[in-house]
N, C-alpha and C positions, 0 to 999 in steps of 0.2 A: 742689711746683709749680716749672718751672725758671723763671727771670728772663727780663723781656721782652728780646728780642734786640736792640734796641735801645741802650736801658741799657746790656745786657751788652757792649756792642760801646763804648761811649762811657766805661766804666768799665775796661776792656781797655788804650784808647789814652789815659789817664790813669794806670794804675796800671806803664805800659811807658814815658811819658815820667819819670815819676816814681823808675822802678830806673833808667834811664837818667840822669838825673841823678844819682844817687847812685855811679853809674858812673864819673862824668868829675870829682867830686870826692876819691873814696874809693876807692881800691884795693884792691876787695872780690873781685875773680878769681871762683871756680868759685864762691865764696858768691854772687855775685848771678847768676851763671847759675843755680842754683838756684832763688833768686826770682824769674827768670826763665821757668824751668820751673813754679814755681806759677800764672804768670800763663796757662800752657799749659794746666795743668791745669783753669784757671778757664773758658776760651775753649772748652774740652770738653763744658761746661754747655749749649752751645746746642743745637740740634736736627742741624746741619750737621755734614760735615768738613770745610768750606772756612772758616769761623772759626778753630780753632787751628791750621788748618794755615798760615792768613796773620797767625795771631797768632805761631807760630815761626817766620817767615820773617821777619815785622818785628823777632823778638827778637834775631834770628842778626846783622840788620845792624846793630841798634843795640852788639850786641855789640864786632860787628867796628869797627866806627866808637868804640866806646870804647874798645877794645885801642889803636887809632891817639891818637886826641882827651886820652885819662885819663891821671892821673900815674903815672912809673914808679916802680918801688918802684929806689933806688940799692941795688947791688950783688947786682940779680936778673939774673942771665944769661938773655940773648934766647931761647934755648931751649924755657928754662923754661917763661918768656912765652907763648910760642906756644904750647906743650904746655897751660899754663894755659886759653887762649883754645878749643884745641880741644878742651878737656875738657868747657868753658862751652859749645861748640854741642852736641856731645854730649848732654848732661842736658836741655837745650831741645826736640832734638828724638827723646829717648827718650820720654815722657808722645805723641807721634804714634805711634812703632812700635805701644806698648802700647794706642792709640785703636784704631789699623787692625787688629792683630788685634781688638779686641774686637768691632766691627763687621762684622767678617770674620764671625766667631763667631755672633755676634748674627743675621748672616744666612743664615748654615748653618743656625742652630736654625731661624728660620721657616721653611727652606723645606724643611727636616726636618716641624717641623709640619703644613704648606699641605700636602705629600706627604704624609703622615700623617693628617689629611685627609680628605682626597681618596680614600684608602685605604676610608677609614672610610665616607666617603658611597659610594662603590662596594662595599663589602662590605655597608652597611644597604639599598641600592637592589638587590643581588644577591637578599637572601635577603628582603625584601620581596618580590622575585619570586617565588622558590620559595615562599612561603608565599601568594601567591595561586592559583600554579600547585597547591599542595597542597589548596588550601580549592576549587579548579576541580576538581578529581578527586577529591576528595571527595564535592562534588553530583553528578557523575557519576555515581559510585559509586554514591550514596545514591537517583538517579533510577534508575540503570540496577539495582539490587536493589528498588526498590518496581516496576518494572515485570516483572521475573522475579516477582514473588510476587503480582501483577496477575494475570499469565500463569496461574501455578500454582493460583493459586484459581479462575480460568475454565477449565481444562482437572479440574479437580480437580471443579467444578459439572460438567461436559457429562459423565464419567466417570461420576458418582452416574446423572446423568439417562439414559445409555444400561444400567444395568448396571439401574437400577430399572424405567425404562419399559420396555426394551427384553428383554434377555435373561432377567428377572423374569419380564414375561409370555409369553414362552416355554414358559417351566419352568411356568408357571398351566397353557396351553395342554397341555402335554405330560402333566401330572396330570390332566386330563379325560380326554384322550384315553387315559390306562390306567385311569382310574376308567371307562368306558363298556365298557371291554375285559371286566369283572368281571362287565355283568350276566348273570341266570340262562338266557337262552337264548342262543343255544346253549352247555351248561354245561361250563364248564373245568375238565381236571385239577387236582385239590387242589394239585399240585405248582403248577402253572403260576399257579392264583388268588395262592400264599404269595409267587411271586416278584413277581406284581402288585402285592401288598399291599406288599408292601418296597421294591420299586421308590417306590410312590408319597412312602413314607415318606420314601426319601434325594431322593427330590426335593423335599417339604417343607423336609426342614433344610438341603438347598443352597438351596434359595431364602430361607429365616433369614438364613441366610451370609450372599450376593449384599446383601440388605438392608441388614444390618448392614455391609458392606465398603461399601455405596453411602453410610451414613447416617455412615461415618469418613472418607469421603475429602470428601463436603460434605453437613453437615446439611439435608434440606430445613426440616424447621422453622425455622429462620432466615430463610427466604426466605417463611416462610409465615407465622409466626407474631412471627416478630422474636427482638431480641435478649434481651431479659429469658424468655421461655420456652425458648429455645434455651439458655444457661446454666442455668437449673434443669434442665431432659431432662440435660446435660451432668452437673451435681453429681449430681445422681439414679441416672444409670448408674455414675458414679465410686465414689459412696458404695456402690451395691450389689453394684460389684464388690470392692473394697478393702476393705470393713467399717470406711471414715474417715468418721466422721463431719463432715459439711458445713454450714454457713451461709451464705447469699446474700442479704446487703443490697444491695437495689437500689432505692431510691426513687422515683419516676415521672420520667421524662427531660424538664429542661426542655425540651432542644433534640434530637430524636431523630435519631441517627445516621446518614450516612449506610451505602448497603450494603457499599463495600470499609471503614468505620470497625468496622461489625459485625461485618465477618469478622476484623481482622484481633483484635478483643475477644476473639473466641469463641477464635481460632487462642491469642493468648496467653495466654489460662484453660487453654487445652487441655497448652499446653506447659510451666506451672507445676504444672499436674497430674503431667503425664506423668513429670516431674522431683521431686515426692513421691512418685511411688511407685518411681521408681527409687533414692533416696536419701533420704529423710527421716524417717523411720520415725515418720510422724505419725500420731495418732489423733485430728485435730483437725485442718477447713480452715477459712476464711474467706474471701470473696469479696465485696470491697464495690467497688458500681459507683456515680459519683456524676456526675453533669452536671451543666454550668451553658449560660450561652448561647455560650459560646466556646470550652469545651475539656469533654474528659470524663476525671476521673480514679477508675483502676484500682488497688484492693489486693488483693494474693492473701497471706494472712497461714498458716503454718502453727506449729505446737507441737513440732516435729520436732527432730533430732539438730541442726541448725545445720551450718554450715563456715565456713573461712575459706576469704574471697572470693579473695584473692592465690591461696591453693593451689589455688582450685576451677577458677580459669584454667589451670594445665595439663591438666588431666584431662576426661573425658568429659563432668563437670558443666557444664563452661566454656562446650561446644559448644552447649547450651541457654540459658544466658544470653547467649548471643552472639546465637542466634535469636530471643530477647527483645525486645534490644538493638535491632536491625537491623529488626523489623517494626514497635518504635515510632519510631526515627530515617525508615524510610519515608516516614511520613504526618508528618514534622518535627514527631516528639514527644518525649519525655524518659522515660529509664527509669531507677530506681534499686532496687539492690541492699541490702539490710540484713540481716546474718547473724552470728553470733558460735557457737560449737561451746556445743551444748548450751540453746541460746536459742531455737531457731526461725527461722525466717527470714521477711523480710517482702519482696514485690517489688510497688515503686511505680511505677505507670506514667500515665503524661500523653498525650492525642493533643488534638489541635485538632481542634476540630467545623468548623470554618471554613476551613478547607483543605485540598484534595483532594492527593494526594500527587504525587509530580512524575511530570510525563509519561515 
């Protein structure tokens, strides 16, 4: 803690009349401009440059005034004297060169610093921006992909509903009309009946088709009967095309979903499926669906060859967990990966019941 300035200043002009006395008795030369320059050095102490620099200005004159005033030493040539005397201002006010630079110094660094800075708050308020600007196109992002898959699934519904309602009965229509062609009067060549009969047949199994293309691009069971029988119809088909055996725990919904939460359930069971049979060589699925009042969480668990999640990111797998990804981020949900080679793999998924996804 430096001495009150004060003090300092009143202990200065005591301790300067004090060498100065000892000046004009004692023919002490560059020794007491030394002591001199301590009293410089002491006057340094305060907060100011205006204390030692008026404490070496009062030391210079009491100098000089004691080179005139103080005994001569006999048989020191005048010279000398004065060469003595200028050596004694010298040493006085070398401890000021040495002050000014330091303060010089002292204030290059802060203003090296305050610039430094300044730097620093402008480089943290730059990328604060960019990282709002980033987290702003991201909700974009994030609204303008839950609305593509908004879109997708109502265009994917109206597509089921023309292909079923529409051209379906058609093809019903068009099978009467060659079953009516068949009866016994007036009677048709055998040739002509065989190609009736066959006729009608490939219209049956185009209208199978038609069906089945209607019931993959949107199941109506879902719309019809919800989401817990539209996942079973879904495992049901899966398991009997694939020979995987399937489990589906679904316990009764506290809070039942709404209809874009069901589809996009059904869409991401569809897409974990679609993703063990392209890669997982399971003979064992699991599907557990669990609600509460506030969110609804999804496991799709398999027994399968596993992968590592880093490597699956380059490759085709990747493209399906991204589609995971990105349909529960839609509805501001949470999706998690769990996989290891040879382990199986588990995919955890989160959506909020309570929030409709961005416009």
């Amino acid at each position: 803690m430096p001495p009150h300035p004060q003090f300092l200043q009143f202990f200065i002009f005591g301790l300067s009349v004090v060498l100065f006395g000892l000046d004009l008795v004692l023919p002490l030369g560059v020794a007491n401009a030394v002591l001199y320059a301590g009293v410089v050095f002491l006057a340094a102490l305060g907060p100011s440059l205006r204390l030692p620099v008026a404490t070496a200005a009062g030391c210079s004159i009491l100098t000089v005034v004691g080179a005139w005033l103080g005994p001569s030493i006999p048989g020191v040539p005048l010279w000398m004297a004065l060469s003595n005397r200028t050596i004694s201002l010298i040493a006085i006010w070398t401890p000021i060169l040495f002050l000014i630079q330091r303060r010089h110094t002292e204030l290059l660094l802060r203003n090296l610093n305050e610039s430094l800075e300044t730097r620093v708050q402008s480089r943290t308020a730059e990328i604060a921006a960019q990282e709002q600007a980033l987290r702003q196109t991201q909700e974009e992002l994030r609204a303008l992909t839950s609305r593509l898959l908004t879109v997708q699934d109502e265009e994917r519904r109206r597509i089921a509903h023309d292909l079923h309602d529409d051209i379906n009965q058609r093809l019903a229509m068009l099978a009467l009309g060659l079953r009516a062609l068949e009866q016994p009067e007036p009677a048709l060549p055998e040739p002509v009946r065989a190609a009736l009969t066959q006729s009608q047949q490939d219209i049956l199994l185009l209208s199978e088709d038609i069906r089945r293309m209607a019931y993959r691009f949107h199941p109506s069971i879902l719309d019809d009967l919800g989401l817990d029988a539209a996942l079973r119809r879904l495992l049901d088909d899966f398991s009997h095309r694939t020979k995987i055996k399937t489990v589906l725990v679904n316990p009764p919904f506290t809070t039942l979903p709404s209809k874009s939460i069901a589809t996009a359930v059904y869409r991401i069971v569809q897409e974990c499926l679609s993703n063990i049979t392209r890669h997982a060589k399971a003979t064992r699925v699991e599907v557990e669906l669990f609600s509460s009042e506030r969110e609804l969480d999804l496991t799709v668990r398999d027994n399968g060859v596993g992968f590592e999640i880093d490597a699956a990111k380059e490759d085709r797998q990747g493209l399906g967990l991204f589609n995971l990804r990105e349909r529960a981020l839609a509805f501001h949900g949470t999706s998690r990966v769990q996989s290891h080679p040879g382990q199986g793999t588990e995919i955890h998924v989160q959506l909020p019941l309570c929030e409709a996804p961005a416009p």
